[in-house]
C-alpha positions as CSV (number, residue, x, y, z in Angstrom):
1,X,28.3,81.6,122.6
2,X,30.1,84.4,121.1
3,X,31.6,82.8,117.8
4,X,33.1,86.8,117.4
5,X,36.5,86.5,117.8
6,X,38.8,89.4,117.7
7,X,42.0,88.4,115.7
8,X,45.4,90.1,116.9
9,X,45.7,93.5,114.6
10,X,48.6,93.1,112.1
11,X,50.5,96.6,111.8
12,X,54.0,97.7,111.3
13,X,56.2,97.6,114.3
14,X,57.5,100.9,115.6
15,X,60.8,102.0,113.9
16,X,63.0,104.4,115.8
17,X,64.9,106.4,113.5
18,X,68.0,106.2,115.8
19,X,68.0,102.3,115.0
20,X,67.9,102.8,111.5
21,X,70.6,105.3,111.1
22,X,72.2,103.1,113.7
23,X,72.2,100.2,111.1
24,X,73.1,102.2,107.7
25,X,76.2,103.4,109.7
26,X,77.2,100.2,111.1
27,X,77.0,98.8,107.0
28,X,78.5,101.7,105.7
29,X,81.8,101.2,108.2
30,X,81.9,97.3,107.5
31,X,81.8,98.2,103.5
32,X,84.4,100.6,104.3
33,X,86.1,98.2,106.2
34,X,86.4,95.8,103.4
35,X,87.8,98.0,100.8
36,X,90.5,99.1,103.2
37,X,90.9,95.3,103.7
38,X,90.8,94.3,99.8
39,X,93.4,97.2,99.3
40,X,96.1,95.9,101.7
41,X,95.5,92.7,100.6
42,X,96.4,93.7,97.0
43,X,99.5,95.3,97.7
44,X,100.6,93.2,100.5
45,X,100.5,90.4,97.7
46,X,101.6,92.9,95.0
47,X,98.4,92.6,93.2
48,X,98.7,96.2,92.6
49,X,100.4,97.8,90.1
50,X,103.6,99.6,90.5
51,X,103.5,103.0,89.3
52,X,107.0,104.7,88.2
53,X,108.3,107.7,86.4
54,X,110.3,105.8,84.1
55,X,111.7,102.9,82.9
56,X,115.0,104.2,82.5
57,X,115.8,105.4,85.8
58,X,117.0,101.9,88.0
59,X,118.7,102.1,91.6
60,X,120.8,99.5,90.8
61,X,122.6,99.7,94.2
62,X,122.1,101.4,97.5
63,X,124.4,101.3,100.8
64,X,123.5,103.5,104.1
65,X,126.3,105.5,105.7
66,X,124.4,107.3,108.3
67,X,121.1,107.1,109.9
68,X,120.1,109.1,107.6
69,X,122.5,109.1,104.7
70,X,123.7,106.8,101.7
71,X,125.2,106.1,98.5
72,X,123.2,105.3,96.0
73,X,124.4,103.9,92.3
74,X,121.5,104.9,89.5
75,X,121.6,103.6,86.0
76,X,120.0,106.3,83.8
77,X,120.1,105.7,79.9
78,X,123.5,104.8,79.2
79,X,126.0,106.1,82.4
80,X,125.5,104.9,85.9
81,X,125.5,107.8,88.4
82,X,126.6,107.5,91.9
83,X,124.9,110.2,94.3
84,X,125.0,111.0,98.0
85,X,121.0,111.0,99.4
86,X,120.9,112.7,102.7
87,X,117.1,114.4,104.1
88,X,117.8,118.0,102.8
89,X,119.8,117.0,99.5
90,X,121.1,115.0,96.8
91,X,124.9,115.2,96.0
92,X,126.3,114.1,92.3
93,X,129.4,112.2,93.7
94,X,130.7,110.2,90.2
95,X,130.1,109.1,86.8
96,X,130.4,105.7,85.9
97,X,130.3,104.1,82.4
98,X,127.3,102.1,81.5
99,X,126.7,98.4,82.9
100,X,127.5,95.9,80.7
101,X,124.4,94.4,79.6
102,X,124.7,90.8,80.5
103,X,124.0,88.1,78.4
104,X,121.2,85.7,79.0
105,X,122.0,81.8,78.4
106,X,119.8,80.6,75.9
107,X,117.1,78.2,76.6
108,X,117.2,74.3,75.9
109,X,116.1,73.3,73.4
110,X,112.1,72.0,74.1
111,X,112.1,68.5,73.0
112,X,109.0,67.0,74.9
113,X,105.4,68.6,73.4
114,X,103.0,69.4,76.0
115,X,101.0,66.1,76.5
116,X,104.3,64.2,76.9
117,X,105.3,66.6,80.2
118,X,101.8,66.4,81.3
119,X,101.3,62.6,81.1
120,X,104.9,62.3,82.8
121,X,104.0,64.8,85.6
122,X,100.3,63.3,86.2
123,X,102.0,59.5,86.7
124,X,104.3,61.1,89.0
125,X,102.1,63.0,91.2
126,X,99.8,60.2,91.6
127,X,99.6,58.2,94.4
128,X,101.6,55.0,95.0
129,X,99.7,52.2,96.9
C-alpha cells in the first residue's frame, strides 16, 4: 500500500489580459454610466443649480410670432423693454415704464405654537377603526 498520495497542485489560474482589460472597461462605462444618470436625474428634478448672468435681467413675458421669431417683454432695473428676437438679431421695439411692484398680503397672524398643529395633524392622520 502506497499511503503517498499526490494532492491536486494549488496555483493561480491563467489570466488573459484581454479579460481583464475586458472587465476594467466594462466598470469604467457602468461608472460613467451613472454619473451621466445622477446628472439628468438632478436637473430633471431641478436639483441643480441655475446659473444666470443677473438678477436684474427677468423675461417677464414672451409671445412667438414666427417659427422663428417673437416678442419678448424684459424687465431690466427700473424700465421694462420690449424687443423683437429673431435667429440673426435682436430688435429694441419699445420702452415701457417699470412694473409696479405688487404688494404681498400679509400673513395671518400664527396663533397655534407648533405642538398644537402637530398634535391636531397626528389625530387627524391617524387611522379610524
Amino acid at each position: 500500500m502506497n499511503t503517498t498520495q499526490q494532492q491536486p497542485v494549488i496555483g493561480q489560474p491563467a489570466i488573459s489580459t484581454g479579460s481583464m482589460l475586458t472587465q476594467v472597461s466594462g466598470v469604467l462605462a457602468a461608472i460613467i454610466i451613472l454619473i451621466l444618470a445622477c446628472a439628468w436625474v438632478a436637473k430633471r428634478f431641478g436639483f441643480a443649480t441655475k446659473r444666470s448672468g443677473s438678477e436684474k435681467l427677468n423675461i417677464s413675458a414672451s409671445c412667438q410670432l414666427g417659427q422663428r421669431e417673437r416678442v419678448v417683454v424684459v424687465d431690466v432695473d427700473d424700465v421694462r423693454l420690449v424687443l423683437g428676437v429673431t435667429a440673426q438679431q435682436i430688435t429694441h421695439l419699445h420702452t415701457l415704464p417699470a412694473k409696479p411692484q405688487q404688494e404681498l398680503p400679509e400673513a395671518p397672524a400664527v396663533t397655534a405654537d407648533f405642538r398644537q398643529v402637530l398634535q391636531s395633524l397626528m389625530k387627524g392622520s391617524g387611522k379610524k377603526k
